[in-house]
C-alpha positions as CSV (number, residue, x, y, z in Angstrom):
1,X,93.2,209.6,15.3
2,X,90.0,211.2,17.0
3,X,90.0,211.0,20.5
4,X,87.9,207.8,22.0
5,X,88.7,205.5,18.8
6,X,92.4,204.8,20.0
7,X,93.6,201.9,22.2
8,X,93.6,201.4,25.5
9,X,96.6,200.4,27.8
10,X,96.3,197.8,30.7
11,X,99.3,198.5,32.1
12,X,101.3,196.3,34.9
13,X,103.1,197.5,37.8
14,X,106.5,197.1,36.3
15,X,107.0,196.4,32.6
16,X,109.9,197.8,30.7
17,X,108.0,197.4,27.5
18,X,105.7,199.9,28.3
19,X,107.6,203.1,27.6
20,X,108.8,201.5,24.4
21,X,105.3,201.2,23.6
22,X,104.1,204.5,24.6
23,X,106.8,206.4,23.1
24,X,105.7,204.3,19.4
25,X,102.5,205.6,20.1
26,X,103.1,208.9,20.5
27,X,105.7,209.2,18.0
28,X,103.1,207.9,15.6
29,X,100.3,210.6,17.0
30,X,98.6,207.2,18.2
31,X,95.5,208.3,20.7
32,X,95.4,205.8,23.5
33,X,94.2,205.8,27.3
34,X,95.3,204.0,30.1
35,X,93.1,201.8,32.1
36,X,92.8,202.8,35.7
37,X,93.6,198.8,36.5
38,X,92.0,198.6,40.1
39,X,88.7,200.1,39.0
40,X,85.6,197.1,38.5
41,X,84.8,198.2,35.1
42,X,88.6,197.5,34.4
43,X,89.2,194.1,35.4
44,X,85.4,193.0,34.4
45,X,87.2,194.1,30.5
46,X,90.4,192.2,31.4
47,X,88.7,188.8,32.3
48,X,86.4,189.3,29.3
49,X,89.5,189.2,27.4
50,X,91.0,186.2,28.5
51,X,94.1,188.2,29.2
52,X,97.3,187.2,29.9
53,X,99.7,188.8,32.8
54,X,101.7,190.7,30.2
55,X,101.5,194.1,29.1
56,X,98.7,194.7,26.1
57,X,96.2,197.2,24.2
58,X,93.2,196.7,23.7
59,X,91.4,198.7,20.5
60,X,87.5,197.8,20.5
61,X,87.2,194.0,21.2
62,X,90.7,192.9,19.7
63,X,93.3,192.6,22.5
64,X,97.2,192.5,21.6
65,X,99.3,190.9,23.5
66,X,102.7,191.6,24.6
67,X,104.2,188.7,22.4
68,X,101.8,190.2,19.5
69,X,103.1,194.0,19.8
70,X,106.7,193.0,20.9
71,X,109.5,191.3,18.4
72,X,112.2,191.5,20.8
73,X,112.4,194.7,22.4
74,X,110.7,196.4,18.9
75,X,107.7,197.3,18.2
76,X,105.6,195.2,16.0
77,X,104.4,198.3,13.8
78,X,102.9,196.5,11.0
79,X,100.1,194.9,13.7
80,X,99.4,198.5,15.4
81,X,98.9,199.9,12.0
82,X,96.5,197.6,10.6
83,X,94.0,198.2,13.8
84,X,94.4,202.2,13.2
């Protein structure tokens, strides 16, 4: 996936899903970012999503959530792959 059309990662202080997610992503040769959360620009995107205080990706305007990308401690791969 061409750099710039990938996700984008809001990331939390602490969340132990996140290196699940990452290594899915990267195991997959999945191009993502990662939001630099205290920036304006950031949390202006975050409240526009109606987000939720969970760990999610964002790919254009579709947000997924962490109960949407998360069955348990798994990835939900079937829901990444459709928004590739």
């Amino acid at each position: 996936m061409a750099e710039g059309t990938g996700f984008t990662e809001y990331p939390l202080k602490f969340c132990p899903r996140r290196e699940i997610q990452k290594e899915f992503l990267k195991a997959h040769r999945i191009w993502y970012e990662t939001a630099d959360m205290p920036s304006a620009n950031t949390l202006t995107e975050l409240l526009a999503g109606f987000f939720e205080m969970a760990y999610f990706l964002r790919k254009g305007k579709t947000f997924l959530m962490s109960k949407e990308l998360f069955t348990v401690d798994c990835v939900n791969e079937e829901r990444i792959f459709h928004l590739c």
